[in-house]
Backbone bond lengths (Angstrom), bond angles and torsions (degrees), N, CA, C in turn:
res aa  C-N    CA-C-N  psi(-1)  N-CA   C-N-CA  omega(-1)  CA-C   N-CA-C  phi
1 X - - - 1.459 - - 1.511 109.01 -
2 X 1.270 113.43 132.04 1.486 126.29 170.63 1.288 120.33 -84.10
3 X 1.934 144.14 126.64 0.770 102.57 -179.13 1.242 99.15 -118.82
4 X 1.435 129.16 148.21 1.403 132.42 159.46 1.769 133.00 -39.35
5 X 1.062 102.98 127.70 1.561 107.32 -175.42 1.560 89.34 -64.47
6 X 1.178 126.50 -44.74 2.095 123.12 -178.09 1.166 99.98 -90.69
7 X 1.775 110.29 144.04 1.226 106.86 168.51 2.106 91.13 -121.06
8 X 1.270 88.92 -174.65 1.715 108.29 -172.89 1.777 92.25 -66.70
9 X 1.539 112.51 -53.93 1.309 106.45 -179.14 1.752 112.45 -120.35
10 X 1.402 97.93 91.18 1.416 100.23 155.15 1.676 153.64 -13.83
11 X 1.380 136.04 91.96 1.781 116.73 172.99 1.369 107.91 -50.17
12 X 1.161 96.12 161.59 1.521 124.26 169.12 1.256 122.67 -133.58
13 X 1.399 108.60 122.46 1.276 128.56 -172.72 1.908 106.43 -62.27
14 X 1.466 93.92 143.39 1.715 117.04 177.53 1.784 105.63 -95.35
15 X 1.330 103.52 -41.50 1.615 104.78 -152.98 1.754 90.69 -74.43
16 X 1.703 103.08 135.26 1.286 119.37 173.02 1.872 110.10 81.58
17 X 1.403 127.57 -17.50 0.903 128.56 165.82 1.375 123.06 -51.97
18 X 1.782 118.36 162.06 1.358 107.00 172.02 1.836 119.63 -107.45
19 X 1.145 134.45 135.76 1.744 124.04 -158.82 1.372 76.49 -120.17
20 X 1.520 120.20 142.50 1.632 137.88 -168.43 2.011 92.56 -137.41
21 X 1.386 104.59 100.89 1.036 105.92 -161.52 1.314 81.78 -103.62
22 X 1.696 116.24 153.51 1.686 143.76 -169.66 1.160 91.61 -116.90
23 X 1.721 129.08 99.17 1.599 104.94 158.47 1.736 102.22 100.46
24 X 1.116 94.51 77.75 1.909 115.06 -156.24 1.701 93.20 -116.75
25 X 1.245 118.17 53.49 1.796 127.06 -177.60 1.497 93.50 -108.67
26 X 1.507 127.29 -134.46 1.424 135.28 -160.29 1.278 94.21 -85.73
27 X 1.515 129.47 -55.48 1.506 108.68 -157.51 1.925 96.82 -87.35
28 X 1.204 111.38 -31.19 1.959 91.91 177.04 1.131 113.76 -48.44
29 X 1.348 119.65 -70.56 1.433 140.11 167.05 1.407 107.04 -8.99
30 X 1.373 115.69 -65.77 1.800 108.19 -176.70 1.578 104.45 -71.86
31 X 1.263 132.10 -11.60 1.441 130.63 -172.65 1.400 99.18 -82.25
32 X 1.506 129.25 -39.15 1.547 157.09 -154.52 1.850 82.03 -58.97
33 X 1.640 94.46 -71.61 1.566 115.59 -167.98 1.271 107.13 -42.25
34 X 1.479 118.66 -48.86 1.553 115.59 -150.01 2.002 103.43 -85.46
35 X 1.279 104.05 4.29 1.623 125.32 -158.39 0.875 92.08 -61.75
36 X 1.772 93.18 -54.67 1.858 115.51 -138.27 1.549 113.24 -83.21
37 X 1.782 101.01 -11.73 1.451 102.39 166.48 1.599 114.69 -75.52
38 X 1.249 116.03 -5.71 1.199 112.90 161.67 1.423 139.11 -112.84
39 X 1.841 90.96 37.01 1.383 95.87 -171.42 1.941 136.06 52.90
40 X 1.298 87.64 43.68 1.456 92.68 177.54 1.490 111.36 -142.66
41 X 1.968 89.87 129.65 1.360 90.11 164.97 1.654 139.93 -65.13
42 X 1.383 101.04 136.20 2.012 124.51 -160.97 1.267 97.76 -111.51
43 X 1.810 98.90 109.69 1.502 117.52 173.43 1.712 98.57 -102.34
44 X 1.283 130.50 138.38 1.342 120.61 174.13 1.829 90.42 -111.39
45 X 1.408 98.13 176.55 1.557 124.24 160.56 1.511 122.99 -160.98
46 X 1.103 102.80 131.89 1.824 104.47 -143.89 1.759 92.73 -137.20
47 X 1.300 141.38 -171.91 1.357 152.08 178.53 1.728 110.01 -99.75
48 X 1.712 97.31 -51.45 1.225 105.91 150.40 1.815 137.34 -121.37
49 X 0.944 102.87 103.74 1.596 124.42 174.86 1.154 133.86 -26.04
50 X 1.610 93.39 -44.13 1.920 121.72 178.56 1.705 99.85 -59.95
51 X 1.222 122.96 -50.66 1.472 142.34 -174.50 1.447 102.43 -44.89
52 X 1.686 111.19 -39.18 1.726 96.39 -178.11 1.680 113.44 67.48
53 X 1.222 110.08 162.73 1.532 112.71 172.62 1.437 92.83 -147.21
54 X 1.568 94.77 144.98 1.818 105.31 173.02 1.822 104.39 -67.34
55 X 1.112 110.22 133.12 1.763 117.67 161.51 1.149 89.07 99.82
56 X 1.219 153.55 -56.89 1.854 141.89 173.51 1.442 116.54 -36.28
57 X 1.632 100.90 133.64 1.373 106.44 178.55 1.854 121.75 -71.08
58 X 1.733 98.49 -33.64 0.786 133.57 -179.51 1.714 134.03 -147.44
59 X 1.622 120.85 128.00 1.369 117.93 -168.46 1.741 95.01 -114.69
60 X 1.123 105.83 145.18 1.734 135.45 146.00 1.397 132.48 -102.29
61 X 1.495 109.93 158.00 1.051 88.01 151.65 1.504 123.34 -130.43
62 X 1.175 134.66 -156.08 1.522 133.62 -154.38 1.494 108.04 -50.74
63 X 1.063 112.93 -59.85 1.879 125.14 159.27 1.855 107.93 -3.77
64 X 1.643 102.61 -59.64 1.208 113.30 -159.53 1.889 105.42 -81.82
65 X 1.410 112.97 -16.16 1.603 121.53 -161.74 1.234 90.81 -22.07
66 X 1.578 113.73 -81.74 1.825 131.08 -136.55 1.421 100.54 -61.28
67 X 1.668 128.10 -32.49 1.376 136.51 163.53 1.426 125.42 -47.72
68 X 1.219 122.74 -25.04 1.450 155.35 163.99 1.255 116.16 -62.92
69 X 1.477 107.96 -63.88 1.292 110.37 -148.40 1.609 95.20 -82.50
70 X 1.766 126.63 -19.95 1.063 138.44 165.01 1.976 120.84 -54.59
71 X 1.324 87.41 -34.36 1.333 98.97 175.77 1.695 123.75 -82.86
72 X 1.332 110.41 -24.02 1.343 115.43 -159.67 1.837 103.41 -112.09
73 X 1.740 92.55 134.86 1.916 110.60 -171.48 1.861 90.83 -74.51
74 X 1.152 116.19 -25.24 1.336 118.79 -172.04 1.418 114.54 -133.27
75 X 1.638 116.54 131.64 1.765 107.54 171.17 1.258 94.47 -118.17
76 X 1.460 106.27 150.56 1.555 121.54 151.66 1.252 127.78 -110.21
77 X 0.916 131.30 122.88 2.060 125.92 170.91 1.472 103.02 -94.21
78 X 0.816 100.91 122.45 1.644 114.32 157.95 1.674 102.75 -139.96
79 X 1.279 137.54 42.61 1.452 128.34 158.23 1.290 105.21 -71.66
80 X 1.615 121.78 147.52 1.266 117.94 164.71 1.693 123.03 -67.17
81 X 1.107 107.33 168.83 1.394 93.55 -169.24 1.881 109.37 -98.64
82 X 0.907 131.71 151.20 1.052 132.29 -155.20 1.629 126.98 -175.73
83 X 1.197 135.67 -172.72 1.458 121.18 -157.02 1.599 97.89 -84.45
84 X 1.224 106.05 -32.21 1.506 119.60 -154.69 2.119 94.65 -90.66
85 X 1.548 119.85 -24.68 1.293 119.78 178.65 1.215 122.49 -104.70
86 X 1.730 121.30 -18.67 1.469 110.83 178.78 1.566 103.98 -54.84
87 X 1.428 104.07 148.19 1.290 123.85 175.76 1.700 114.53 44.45
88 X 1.253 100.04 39.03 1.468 102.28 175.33 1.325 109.06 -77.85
89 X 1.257 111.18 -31.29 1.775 97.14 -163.50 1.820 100.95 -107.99
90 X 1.584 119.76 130.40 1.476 123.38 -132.71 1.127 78.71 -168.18
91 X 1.717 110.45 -176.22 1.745 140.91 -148.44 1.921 90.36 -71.31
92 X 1.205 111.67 -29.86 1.479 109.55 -164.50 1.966 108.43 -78.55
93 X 1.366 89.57 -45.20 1.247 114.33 169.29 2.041 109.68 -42.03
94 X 0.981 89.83 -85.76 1.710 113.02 171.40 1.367 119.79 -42.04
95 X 1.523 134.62 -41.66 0.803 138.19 127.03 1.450 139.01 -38.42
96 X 0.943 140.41 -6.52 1.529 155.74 -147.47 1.596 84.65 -138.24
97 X 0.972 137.40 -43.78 1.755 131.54 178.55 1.522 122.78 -59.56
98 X 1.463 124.75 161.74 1.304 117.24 -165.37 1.511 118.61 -63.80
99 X 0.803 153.94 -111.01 1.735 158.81 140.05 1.773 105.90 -123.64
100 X 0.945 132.78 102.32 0.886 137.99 178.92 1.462 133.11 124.13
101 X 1.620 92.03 -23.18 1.603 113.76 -158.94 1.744 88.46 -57.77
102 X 1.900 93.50 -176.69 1.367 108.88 -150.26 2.219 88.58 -115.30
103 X 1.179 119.16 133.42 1.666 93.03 171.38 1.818 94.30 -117.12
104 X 1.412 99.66 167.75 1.627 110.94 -178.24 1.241 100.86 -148.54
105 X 1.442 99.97 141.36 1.932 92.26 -171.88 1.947 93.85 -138.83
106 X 0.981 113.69 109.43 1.591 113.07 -171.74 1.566 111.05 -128.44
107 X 1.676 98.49 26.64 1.521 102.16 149.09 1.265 106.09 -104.40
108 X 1.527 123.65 -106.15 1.078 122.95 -167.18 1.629 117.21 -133.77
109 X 1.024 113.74 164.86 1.491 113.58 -142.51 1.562 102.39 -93.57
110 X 1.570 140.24 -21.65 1.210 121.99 168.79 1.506 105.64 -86.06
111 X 1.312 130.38 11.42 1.570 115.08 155.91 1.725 95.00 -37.00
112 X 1.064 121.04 -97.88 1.623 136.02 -162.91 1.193 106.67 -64.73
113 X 1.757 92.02 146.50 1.706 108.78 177.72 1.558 104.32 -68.11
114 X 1.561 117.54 133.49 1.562 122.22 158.10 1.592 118.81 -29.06
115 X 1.763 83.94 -82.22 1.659 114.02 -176.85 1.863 110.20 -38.94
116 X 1.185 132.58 -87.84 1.591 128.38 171.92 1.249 108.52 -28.34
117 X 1.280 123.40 -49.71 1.723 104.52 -167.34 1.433 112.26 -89.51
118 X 1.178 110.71 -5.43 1.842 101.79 169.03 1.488 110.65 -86.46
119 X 1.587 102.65 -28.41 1.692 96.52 -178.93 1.878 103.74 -84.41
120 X 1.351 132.17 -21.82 1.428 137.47 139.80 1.834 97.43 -28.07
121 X 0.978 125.86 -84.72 1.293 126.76 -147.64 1.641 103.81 -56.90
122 X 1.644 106.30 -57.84 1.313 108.15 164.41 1.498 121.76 -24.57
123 X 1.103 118.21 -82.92 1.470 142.26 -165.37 1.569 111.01 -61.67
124 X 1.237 108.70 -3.72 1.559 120.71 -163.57 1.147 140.64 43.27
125 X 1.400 107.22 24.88 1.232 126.21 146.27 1.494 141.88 -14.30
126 X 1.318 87.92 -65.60 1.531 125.41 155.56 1.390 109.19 -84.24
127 X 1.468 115.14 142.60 1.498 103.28 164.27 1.560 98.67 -108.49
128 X 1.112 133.68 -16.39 1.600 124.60 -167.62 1.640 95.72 -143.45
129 X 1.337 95.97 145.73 1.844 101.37 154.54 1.323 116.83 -132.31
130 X 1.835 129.22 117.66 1.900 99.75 176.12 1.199 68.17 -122.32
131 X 1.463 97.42 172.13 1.504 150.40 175.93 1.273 124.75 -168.04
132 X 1.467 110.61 143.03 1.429 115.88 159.08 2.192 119.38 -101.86
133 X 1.074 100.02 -2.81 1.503 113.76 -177.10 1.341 93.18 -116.93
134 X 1.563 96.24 148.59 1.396 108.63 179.47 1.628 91.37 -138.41
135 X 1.580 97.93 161.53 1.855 98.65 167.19 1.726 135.02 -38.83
136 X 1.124 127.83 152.64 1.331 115.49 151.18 1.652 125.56 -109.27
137 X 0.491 146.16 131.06 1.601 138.71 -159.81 1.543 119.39 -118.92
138 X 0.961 118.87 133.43 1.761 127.72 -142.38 1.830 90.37 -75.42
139 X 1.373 138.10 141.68 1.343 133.26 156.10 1.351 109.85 75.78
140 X 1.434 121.63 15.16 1.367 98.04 -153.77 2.041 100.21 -109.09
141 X 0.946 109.76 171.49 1.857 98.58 177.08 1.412 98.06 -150.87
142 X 1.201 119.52 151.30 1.604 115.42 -18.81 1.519 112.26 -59.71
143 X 1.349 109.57 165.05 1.384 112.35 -156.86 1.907 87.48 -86.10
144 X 1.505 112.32 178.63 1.005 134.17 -75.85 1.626 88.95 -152.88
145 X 1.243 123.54 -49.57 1.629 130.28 -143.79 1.593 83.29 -128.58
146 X 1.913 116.06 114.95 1.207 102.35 -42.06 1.817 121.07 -107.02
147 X 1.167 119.96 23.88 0.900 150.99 -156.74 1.692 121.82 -149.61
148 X 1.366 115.16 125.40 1.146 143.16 29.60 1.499 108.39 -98.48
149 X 1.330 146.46 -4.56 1.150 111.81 174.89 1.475 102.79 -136.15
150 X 1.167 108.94 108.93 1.765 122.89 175.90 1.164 117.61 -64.39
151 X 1.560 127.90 -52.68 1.192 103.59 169.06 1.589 101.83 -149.25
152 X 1.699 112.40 138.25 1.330 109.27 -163.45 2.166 103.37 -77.34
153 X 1.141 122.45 1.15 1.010 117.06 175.92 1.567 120.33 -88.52
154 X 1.538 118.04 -20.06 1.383 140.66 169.46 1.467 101.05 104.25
155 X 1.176 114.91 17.74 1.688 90.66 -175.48 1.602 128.11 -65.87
156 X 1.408 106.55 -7.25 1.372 128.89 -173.51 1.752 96.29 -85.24
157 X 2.054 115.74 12.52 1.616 103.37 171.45 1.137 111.52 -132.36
158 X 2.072 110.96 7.43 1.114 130.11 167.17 1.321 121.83 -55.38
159 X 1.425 118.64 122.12 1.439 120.34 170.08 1.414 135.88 -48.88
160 X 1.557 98.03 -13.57 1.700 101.98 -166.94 1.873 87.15 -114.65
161 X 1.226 129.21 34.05 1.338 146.51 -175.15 1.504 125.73 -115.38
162 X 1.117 153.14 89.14 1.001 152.59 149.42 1.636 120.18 -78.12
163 X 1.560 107.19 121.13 1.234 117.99 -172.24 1.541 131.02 -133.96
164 X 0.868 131.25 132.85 1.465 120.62 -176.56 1.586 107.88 -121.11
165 X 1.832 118.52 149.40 1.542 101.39 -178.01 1.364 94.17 -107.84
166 X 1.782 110.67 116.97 1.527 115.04 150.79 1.997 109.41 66.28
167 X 1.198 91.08 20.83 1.717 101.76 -174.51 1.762 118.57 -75.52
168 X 1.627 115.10 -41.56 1.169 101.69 -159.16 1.373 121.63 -87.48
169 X 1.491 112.12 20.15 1.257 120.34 163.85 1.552 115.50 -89.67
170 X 1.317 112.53 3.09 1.780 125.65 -154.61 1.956 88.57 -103.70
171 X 1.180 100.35 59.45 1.832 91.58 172.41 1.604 90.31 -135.24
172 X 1.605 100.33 161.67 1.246 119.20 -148.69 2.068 104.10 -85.15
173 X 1.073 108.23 24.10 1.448 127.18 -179.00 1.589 132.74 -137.61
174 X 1.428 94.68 4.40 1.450 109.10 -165.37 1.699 106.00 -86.33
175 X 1.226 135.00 -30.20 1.339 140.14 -162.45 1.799 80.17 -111.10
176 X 0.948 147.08 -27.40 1.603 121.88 171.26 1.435 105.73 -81.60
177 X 0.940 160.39 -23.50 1.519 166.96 78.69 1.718 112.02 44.93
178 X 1.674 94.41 -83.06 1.431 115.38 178.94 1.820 100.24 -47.26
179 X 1.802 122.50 -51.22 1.346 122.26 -167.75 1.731 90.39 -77.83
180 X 0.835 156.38 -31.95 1.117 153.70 173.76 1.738 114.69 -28.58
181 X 1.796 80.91 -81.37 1.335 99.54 170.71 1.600 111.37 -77.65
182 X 0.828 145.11 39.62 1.483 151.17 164.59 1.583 93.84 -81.94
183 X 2.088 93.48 -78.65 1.584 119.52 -157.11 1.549 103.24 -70.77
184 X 1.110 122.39 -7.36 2.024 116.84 162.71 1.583 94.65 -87.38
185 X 1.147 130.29 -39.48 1.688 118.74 -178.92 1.803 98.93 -64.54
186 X 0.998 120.77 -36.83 1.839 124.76 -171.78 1.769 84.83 -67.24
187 X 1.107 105.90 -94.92 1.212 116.78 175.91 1.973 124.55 -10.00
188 X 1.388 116.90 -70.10 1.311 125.05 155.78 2.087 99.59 -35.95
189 X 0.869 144.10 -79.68 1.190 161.00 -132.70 1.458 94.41 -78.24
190 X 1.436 120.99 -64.85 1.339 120.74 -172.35 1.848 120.88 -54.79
191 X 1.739 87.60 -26.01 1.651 98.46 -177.32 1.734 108.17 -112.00
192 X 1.416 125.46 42.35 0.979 157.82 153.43 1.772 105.44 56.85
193 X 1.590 108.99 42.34 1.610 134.06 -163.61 1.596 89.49 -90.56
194 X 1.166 116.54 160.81 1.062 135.91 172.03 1.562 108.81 -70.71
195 X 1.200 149.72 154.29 1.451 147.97 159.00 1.283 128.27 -57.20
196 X 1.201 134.21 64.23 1.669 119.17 -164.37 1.562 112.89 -30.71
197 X 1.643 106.56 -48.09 1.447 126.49 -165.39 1.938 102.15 -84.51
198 X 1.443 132.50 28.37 1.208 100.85 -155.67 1.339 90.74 -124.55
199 X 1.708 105.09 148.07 1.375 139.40 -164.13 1.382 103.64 -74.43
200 X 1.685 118.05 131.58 1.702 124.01 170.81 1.512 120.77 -85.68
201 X 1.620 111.12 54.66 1.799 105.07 179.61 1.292 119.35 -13.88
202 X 1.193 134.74 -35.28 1.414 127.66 173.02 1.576 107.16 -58.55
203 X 1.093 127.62 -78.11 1.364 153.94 -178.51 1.711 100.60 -36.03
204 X 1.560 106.01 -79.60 1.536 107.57 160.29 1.942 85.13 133.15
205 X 1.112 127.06 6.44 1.374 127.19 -165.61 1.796 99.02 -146.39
């Protein structure tokens, strides 16, 4: 077998690129870090700005998104999802991105509209989509979250798609972790400590 120096679908280079990360808290932040070993400029966008993220060259805030997303060969979402983020990122969103650029969404999958980003992918708009979250869809059966049906438009059979269902929590350290941080939240609580780990009901994260 011969193999071709071209293939049908091309890599794409990281080093010197720009990654426009959505949501620059605990998990951007370590994505920020791991960027910069590949030489790429780290745009964050956060709620608050002042906060900064470790490994970003540069933070915004929401004001600045669509300025971002113009700037950056690669996006990531990782915002939590929430009253104020479901379905935040949409036709305006997607549009506002480079022509070609790459998006990654490794929170959760109704952040973004279905419909725009499959016709993005189509049209090549988009040049790449991964994910590990897919939609959930209200009433629907079989249900939904995240498997058997990820996404009713198929983009999860798109070629320019890489997808995983609900996987990257599936490593062999993740539930000693979670009990970890359980028994320091018990612990903090019983001795009347503040929560390192504790959730802002207002906020929703």
């Amino acid at each position: 077998t011969v193999l071709s120096s071209r293939t049908t679908v091309p890599s794409s280079s990281l080093n010197g690129r720009t990654l426009g990360i959505i949501g620059v808290g605990g998990i951007g932040s370590r994505v920020a870090k791991l960027a910069k070993a590949f030489n790429m400029t780290v745009l964050g966008v956060r709620r608050h700005p002042e906060r900064g993220a470790n490994g970003a060259d540069e933070v915004y805030g929401l004001d600045a998104l669509h300025a971002v997303l113009g700037k950056s060969d690669y996006v990531l979402i990782s915002t939590p999802i929430t009253k104020d983020t479901d379905g935040f990122f949409g036709s305006a969103e997607i549009a506002a991105m480079k022509p070609g650029a790459f998006l990654l969404n490794i929170a959760r999958g109704n952040l973004t509209h279905e419909a725009p980003l499959h016709d993005a992918l189509v049209s090549g708009k988009l040049s790449r989509y991964g994910s590990d979250v897919w939609w959930t869809y209200n009433n629907c059966f079989p249900p939904t979250y995240h498997f058997p049906v990820p996404s009713r438009t198929g983009i999860h059979k798109m070629e320019n798609v890489l997808g995983t269902g609900d996987q990257a929590a599936n490593a062999d350290d993740v539930i000693e972790l979670a009990m970890d941080r359980s028994i320091e939240s018990l612990s903090e609580l019983q001795a009347g400590k503040p929560l390192k780990w504790a959730i802002d009901l207002d906020l929703g994260y």
